[in-house]
MDAnalysis code that builds the backbone (N, CA, C; Angstrom):
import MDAnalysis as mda
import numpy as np

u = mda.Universe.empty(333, n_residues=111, atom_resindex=np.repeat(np.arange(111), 3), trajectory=True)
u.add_TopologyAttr("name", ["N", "CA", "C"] * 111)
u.add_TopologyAttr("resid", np.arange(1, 112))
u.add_TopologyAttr("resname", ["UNK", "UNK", "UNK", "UNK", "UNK", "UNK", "UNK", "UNK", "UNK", "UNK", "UNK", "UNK", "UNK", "UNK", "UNK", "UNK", "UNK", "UNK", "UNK", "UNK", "UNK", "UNK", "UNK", "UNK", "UNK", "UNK", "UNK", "UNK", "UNK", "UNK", "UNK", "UNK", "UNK", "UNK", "UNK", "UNK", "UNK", "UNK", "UNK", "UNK", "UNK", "UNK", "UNK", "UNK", "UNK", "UNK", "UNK", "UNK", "UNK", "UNK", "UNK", "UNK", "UNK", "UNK", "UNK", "UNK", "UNK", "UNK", "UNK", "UNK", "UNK", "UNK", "UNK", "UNK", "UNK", "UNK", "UNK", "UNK", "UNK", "UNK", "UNK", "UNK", "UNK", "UNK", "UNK", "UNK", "UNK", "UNK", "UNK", "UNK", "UNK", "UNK", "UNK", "UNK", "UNK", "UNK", "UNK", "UNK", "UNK", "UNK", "UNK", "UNK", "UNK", "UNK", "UNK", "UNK", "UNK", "UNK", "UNK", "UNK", "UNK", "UNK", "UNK", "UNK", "UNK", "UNK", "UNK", "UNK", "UNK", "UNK", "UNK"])
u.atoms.positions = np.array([
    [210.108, -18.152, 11.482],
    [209.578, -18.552, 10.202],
    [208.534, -19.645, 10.423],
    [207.325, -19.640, 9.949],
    [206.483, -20.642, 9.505],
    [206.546, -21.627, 9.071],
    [205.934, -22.971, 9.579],
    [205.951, -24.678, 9.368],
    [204.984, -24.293, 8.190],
    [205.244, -24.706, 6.567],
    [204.610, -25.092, 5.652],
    [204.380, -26.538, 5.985],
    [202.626, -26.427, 5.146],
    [202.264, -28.043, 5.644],
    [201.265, -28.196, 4.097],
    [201.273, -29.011, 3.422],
    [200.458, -29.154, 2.268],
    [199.501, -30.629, 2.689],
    [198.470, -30.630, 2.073],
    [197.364, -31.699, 1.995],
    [197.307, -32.044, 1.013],
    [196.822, -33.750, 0.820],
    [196.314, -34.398, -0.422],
    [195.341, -35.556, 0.493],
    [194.005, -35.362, -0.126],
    [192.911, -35.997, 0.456],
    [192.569, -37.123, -1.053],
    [191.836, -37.797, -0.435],
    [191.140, -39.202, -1.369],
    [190.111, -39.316, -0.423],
    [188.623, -39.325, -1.230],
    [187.637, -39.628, -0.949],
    [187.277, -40.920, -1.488],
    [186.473, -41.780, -0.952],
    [186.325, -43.139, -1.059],
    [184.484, -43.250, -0.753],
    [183.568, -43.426, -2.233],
    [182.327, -43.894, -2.101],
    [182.282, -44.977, -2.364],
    [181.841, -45.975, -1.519],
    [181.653, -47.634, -1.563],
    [179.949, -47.772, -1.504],
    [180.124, -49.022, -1.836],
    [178.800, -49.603, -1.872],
    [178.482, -50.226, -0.966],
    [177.476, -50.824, -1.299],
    [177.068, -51.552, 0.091],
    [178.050, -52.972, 0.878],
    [178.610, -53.440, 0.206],
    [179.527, -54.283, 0.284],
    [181.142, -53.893, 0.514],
    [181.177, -52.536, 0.734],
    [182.345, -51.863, 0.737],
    [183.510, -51.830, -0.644],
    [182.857, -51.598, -1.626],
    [183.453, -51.435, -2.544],
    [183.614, -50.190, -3.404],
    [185.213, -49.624, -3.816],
    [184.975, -48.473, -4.152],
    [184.118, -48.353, -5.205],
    [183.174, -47.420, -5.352],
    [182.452, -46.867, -6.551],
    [183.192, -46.263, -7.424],
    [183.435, -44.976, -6.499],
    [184.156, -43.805, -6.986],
    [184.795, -43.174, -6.121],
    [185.897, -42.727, -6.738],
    [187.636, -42.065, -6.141],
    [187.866, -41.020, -6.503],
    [187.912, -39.648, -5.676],
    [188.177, -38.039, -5.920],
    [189.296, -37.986, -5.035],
    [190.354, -37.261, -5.478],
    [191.560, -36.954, -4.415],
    [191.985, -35.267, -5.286],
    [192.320, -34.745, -4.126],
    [192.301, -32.975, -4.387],
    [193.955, -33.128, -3.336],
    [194.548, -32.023, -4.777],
    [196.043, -32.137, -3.800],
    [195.896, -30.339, -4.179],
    [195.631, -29.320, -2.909],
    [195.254, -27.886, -3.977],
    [196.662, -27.406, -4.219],
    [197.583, -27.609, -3.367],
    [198.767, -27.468, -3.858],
    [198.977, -27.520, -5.479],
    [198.607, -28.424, -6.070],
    [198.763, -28.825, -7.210],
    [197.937, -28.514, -8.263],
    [196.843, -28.012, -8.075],
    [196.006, -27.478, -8.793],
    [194.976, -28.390, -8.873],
    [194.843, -29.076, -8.023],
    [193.895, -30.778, -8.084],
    [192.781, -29.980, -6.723],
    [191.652, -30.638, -7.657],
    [190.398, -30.214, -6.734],
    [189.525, -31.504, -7.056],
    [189.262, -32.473, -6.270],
    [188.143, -33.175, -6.781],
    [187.995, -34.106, -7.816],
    [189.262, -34.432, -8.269],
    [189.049, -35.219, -9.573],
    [189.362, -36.579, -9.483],
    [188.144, -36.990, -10.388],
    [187.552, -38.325, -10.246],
    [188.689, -39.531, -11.161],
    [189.461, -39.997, -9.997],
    [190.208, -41.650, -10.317],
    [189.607, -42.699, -10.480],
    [189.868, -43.383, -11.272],
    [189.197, -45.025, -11.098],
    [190.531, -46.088, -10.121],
    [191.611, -45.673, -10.122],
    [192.704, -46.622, -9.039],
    [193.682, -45.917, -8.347],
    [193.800, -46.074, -7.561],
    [194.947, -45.745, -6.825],
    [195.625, -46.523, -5.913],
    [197.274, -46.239, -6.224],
    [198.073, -46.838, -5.264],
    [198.810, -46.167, -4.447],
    [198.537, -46.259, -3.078],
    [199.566, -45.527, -2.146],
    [200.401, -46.139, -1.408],
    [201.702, -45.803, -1.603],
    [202.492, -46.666, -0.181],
    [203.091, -45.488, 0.154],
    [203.615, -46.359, 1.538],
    [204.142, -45.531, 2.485],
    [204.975, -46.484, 3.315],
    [205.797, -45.501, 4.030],
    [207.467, -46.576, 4.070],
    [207.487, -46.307, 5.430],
    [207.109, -47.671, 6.559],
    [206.870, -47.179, 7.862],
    [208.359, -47.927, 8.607],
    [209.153, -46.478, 8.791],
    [210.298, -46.149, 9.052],
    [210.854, -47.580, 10.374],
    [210.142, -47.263, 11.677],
    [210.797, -48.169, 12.421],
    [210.270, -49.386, 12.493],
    [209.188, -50.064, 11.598],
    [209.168, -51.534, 11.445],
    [209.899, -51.595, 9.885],
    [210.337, -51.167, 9.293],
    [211.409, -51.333, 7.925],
    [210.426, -52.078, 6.749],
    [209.036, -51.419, 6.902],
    [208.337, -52.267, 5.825],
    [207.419, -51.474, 5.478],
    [207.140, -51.609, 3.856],
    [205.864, -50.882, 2.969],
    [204.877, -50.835, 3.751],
    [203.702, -49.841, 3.341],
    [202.568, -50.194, 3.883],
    [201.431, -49.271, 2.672],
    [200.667, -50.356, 2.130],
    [200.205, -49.978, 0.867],
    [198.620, -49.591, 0.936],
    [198.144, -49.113, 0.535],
    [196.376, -49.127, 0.281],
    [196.614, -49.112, -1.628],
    [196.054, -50.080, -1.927],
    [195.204, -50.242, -3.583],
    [193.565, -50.396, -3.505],
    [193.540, -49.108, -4.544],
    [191.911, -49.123, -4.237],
    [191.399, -48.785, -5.928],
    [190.421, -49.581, -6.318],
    [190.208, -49.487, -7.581],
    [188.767, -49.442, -7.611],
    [188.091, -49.012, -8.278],
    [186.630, -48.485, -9.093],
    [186.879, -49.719, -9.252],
    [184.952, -50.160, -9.335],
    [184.526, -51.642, -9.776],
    [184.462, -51.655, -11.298],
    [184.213, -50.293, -11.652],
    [184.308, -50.080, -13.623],
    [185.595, -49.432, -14.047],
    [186.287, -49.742, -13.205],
    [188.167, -49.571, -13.423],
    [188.019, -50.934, -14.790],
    [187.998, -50.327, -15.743],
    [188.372, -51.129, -17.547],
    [189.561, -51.755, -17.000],
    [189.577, -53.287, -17.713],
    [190.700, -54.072, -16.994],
    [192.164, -53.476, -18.112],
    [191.574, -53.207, -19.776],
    [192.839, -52.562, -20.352],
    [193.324, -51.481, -19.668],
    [192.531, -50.623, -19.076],
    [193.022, -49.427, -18.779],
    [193.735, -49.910, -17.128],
    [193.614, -50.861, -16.474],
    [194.611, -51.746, -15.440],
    [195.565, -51.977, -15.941],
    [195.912, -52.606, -17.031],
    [197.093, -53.000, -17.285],
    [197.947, -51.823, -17.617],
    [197.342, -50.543, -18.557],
    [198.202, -49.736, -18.531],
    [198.853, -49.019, -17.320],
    [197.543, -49.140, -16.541],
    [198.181, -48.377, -15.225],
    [199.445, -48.911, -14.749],
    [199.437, -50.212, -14.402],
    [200.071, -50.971, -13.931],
    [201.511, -50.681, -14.429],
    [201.887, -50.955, -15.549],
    [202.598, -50.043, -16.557],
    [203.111, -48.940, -16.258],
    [202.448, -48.036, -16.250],
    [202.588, -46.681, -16.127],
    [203.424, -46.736, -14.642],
    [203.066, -47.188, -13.745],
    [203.187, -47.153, -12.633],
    [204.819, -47.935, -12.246],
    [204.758, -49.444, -12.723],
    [206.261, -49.692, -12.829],
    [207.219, -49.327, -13.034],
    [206.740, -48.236, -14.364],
    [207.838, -47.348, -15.351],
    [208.234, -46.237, -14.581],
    [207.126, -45.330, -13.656],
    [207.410, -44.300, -12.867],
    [208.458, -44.822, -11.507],
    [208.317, -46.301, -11.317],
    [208.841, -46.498, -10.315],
    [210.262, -47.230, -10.393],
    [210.922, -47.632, -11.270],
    [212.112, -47.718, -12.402],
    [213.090, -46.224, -12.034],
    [211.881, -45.237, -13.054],
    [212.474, -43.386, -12.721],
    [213.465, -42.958, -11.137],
    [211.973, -43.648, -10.247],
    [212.004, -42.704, -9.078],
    [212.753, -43.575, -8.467],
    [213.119, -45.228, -8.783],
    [214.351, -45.740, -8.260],
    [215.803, -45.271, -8.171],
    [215.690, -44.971, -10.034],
    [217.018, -44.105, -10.510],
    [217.608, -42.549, -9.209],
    [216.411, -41.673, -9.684],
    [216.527, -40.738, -8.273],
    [216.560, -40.888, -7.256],
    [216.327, -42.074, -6.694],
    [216.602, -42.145, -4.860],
    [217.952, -42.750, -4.805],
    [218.090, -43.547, -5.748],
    [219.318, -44.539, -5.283],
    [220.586, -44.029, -6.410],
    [220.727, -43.207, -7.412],
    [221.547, -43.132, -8.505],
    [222.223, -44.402, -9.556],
    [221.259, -45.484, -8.929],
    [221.314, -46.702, -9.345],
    [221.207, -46.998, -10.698],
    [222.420, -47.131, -11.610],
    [221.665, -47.040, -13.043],
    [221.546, -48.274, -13.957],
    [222.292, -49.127, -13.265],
    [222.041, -50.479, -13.402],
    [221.130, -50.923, -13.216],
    [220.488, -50.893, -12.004],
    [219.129, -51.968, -11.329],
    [217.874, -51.094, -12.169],
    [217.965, -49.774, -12.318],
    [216.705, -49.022, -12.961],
    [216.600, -49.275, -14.607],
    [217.809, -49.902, -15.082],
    [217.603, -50.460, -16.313],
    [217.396, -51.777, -16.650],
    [217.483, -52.543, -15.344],
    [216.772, -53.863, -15.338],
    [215.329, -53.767, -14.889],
    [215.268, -52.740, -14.384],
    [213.537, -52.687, -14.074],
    [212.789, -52.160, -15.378],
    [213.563, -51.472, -16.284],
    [212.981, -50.642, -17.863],
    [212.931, -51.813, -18.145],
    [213.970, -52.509, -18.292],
    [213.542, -53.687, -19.402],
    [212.949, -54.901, -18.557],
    [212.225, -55.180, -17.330],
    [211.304, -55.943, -17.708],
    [209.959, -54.923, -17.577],
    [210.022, -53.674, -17.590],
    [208.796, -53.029, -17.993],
    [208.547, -53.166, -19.468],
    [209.562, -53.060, -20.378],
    [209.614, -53.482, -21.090],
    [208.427, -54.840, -21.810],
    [209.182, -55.439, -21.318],
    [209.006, -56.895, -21.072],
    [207.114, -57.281, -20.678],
    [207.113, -56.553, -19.492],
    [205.721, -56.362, -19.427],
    [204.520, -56.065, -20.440],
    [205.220, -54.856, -20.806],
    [204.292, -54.494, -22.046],
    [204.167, -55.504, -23.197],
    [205.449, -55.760, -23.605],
    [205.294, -56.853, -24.913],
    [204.368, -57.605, -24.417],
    [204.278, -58.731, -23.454],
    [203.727, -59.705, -22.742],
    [202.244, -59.439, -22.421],
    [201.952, -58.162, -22.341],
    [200.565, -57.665, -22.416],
    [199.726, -56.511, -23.877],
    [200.734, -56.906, -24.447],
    [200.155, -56.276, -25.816],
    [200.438, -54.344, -25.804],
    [200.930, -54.201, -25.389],
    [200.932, -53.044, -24.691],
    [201.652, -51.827, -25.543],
    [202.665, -52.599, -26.477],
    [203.376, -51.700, -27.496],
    [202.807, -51.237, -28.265],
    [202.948, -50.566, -28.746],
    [202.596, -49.442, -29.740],
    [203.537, -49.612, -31.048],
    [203.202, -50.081, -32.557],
    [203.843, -50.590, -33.379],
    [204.175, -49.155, -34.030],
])
């Protein structure tokens, strides 16, 4: 039987100062070809030194509201995907509520 192997690429145009412009990442697995991000966060969990290892890369016209939601968005997904790795349902509801928390604190609710 055959090694399945899937790709997800991120292209990175900087400026002259090395700054991202603009961010395309194509996962074709997914139906993603080319489409244009203003931020991204990647980590990755490097097994035998026992520590994160992150790239954040943001568009210089990354809207700072549309940061905070990310940011947001991103805590809240990571709350979820705590719940699923660990069945932890305690600690993932202390992370909701200071996502929570976040949002109030940044205007972020929706009345």
């Amino acid at each position: 039987m055959g090694k399945n192997t899937s790709e997800i690429n991120i292209n990175i145009d900087l400026d002259e100062n090395k700054v991202p412009e603009k961010l395309q990442w194509s996962a074709p697995d997914g139906g993603v070809e080319n489409e244009e991000a203003k931020a991204i966060f990647l980590n990755v969990w490097d097994h035998d030194k026992r520590e994160s290892l992150r790239i954040d890369l943001w568009t210089k016209d990354m809207p700072l509201d549309d940061m905070k939601i990310f940011f947001h968005q991103t805590l809240s997904a990571m709350a979820d995907t705590f719940e699923r790795a660990t069945n932890d349902e305690k600690m993932s509801a202390t992370m909701r509520d200071f996502c929570d928390y976040f949002a109030e604190k940044l205007e972020l609710t929706k009345e």
